[in-house]
N, C-alpha and C positions, 0 to 999 in steps of 0.2 A: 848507156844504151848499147855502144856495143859490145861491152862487157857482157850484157845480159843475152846480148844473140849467141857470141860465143858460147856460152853456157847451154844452151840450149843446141847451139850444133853439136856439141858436144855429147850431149845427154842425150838426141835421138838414135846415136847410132849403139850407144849403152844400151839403151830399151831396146832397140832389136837384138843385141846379142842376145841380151837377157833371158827374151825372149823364145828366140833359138835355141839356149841350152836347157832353159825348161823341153820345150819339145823332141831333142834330141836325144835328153836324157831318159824320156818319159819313151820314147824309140827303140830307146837300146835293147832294151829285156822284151821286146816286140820280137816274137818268135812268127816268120810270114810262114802264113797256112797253104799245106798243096792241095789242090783236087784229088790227086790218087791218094791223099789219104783221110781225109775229108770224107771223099763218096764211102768208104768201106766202113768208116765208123757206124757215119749216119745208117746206114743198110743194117748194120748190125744192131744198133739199136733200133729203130723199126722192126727187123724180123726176132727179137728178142719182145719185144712189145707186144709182135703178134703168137708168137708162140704161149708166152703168156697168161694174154687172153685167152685163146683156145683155150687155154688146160686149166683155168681157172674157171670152170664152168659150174661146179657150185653146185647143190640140190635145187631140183627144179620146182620145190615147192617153197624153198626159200626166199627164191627169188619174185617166185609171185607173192609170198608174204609181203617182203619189200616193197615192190612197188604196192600193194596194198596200202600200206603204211604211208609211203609218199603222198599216197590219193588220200589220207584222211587227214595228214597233218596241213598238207594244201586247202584243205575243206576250212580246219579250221583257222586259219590266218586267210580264208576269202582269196585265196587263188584259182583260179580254174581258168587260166589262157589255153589251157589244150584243148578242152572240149570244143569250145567256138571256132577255133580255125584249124583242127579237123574235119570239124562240120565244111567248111567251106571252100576244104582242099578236097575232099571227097563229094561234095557237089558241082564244083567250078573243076574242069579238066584247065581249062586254060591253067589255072591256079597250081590244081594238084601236078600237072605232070613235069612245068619245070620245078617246081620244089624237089619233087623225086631226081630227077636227072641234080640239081644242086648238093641237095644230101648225098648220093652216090659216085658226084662226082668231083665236087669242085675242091675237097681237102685231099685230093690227091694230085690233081694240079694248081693249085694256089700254094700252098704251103712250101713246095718243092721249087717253085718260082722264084718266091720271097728270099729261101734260104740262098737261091744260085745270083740274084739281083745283090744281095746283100755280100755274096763272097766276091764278087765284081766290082762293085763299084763302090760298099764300104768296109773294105777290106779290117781297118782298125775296130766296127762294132761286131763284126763278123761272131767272131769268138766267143764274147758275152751271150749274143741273139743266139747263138745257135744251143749254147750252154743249158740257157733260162728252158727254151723248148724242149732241150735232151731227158732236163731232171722234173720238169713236170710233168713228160709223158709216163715219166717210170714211176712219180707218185701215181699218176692217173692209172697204173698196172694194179699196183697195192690194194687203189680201191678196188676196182672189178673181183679183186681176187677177195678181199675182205668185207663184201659187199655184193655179193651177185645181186640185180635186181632185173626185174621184168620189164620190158620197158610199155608202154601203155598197148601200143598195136597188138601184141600177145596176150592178152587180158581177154577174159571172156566176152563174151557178144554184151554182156546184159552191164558193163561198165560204159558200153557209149564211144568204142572208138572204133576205127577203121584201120585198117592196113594197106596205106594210098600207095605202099612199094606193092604189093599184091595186085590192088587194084588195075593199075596203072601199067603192071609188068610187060604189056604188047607192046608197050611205047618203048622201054628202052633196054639196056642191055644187062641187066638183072634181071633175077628170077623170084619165084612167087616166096621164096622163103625168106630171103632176108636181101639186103643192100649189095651182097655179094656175086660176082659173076654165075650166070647160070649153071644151074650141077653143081655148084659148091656152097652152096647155101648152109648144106651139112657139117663143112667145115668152117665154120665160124662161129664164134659163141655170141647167141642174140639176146644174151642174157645179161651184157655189159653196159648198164646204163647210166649205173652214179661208176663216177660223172662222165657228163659230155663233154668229152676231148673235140668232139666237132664243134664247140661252143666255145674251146681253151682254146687250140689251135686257131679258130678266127680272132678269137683276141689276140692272140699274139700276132698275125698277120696285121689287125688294124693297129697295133700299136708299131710295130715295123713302116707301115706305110706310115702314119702320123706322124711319129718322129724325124722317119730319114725322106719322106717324099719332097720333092720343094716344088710341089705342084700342087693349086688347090685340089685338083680334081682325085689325085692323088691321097690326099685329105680328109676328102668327104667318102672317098672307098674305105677309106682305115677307120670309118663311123660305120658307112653303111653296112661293109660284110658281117663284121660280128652279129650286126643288129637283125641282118637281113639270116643270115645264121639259124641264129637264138627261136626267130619266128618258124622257119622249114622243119627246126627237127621235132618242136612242140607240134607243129604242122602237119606232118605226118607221122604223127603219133608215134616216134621212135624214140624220144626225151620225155620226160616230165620237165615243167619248171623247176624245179628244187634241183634235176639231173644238171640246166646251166648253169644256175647258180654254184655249185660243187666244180663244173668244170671252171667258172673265174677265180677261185677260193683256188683250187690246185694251181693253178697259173701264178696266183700269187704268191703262194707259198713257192712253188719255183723260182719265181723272182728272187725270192730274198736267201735262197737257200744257193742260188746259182755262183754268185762271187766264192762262197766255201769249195764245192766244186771244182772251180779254175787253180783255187791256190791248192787242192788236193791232188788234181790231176797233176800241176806242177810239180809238186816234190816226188810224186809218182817218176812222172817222166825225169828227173833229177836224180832218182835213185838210179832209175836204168841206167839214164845213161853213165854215170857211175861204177855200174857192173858189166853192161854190154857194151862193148867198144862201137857196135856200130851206131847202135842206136845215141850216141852224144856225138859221133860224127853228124850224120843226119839231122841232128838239132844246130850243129854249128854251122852245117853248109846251109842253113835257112833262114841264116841271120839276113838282113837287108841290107843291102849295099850301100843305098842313099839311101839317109833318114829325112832330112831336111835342108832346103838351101843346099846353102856351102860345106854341109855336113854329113860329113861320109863315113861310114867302118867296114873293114874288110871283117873276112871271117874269121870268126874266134875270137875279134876284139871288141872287149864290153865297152866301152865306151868309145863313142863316136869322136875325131877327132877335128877340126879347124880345118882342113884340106889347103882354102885356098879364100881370098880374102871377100866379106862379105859381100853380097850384091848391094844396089846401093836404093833408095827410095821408091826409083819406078822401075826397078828389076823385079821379077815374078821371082819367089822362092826357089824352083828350079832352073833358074839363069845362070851360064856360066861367069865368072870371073869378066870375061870379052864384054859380056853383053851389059852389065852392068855402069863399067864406063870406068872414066878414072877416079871422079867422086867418089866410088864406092871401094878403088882400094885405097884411099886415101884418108876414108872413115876407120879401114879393119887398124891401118896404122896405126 
């Protein structure tokens, strides 16, 4: 017997180093992200997104072919969620006019939310989350651009929809043309329908809340927005069905196509800093100081090294040496 405690006193403090240099290592090549350079990407890609759009504006009878198309092949696989709840956003005001204000407003602050909550507080999924959204927004360019379609509200009268942003436009701070601030309605292409990025973008916000929330209610948001979504822009007749469906199809394809990305952007930034001196200083000054524990690297060294002797069972990971106790340097020995 006490052979076998020893064994096991032995063995707990193995399994936390163990431990520790799994995640220390998995640390090391962890390059910490700044806000000043963070905000300028994102910006850029946004206003590349929207430039894009704009100028992808496509012949304007193409697009009404298109959504033509959408509305027959909907017909024939027995789809038709838009007509009913445009009927019922364009009868019900209570209904129609926050939908409008949601459509107009709330993927400019949710989305922007999510990304600043996630560089705060999960600093490690940061990177990926922001990746997956960067490169599906820019397949979601492709389409627009290779794809203009109409979206239903623009359809002539005798197709059965409404234009609840038109409608509705006294109530809030758009104008009768399209989703866009008043007086610039002209500059925006309303011809960008497959897909809806307002349908992607909510999925990826409910997937951000579902995974990293640790609150139900938190949980049940990262169900409800997509869903509550998906309904508004069918709603106000500015999506077809098939337009959300295309926008979770691009979201996914993002998904899988994001890890290539990261390791491209990497050898990118690898090369530079290779040839620009400053830009590999920059990469090295933003190594992390503490990885783990008792586990620390200064800049420029790749791997993290021992510092100072484990904490000990009921020491928090970032405890020093003091706090841990004597048990604990008496394990590192």
């Amino acid at each position: 017997m006490p052979q076998t405690d020893a064994r096991r006193t032995e063995a707990a403090p193995r399994a936390r180093l163990r431990r520790w240099t799994e995640l220390r290592t998995a640390a090391a090549s962890h390059t910490r992200l700044r806000w000043w350079t963070e905000l300028p990407l994102l910006v850029l890609v946004y206003a590349s997104y929207s430039a894009g759009r704009l100028l992808a504006r496509g012949d304007t009878r193409d697009a009404v072919d298109h959504g033509l198309e959408i509305l027959r092949i909907e017909k024939a696989l027995h789809l038709n969620a838009e007509h009913p709840l445009n009927r019922l956003f364009t009868r019900e005001a209570w209904l129609g006019v926050p939908a409008d204000f949601w459509y107009a407003s709330l993927h400019y602050l949710v989305t922007p939310a999510i990304l600043i909550w996630l560089f705060r507080s999960r600093a490690m999924r940061y990177r990926a989350a922001r990746t997956w959204l960067m490169t599906s927004t820019l397949i979601g360019l492709i389409g627009f651009t290779l794809l203009p379609t109409c979206p239903p509200r623009l359809l002539s009268a005798g197709h059965g929809f409404v234009d609840t942003m038109a409608q509705y436009s006294s109530y809030g701070w758009w104008g009768g043309e399209a989703s866009a601030p008043r007086g610039l309605g002209g500059m925006t292409n309303q011809y960008a329908a497959m897909p809806s990025l307002h349908v992607g973008w909510s999925l990826w916000c409910g997937v951000m809340l579902w995974r990293h929330g640790r609150t139900r209610v938190a949980r049940l948001a990262g169900i409800a927005y997509p869903l509550m979504t998906t309904i508004v822009v069918m709603g106000t007749a500015n999506h077809y069905f098939l337009d959300a469906v295309a926008g979770v199809t691009v979201m996914g394809i993002g998904l899988l196509l994001a890890p290539y990305v990261m390791r491209l952007a990497d050898r990118v930034r690898e090369s530079l800093g290779a040839r620009i001196p400053w830009v590999a200083d920059a990469t090295r000054g933003t190594r992390s100081s503490i990885v783990s524990g008792g586990c620390q690297t200064s800049a420029g060294e790749r791997i993290p090294r021992q510092r100072e002797s484990l904490p000990g069972p009921e020491a928090e990971p970032g405890a020093s040496p003091k706090d841990a106790g004597e048990g604990a340097a008496t394990a590192a020995r």
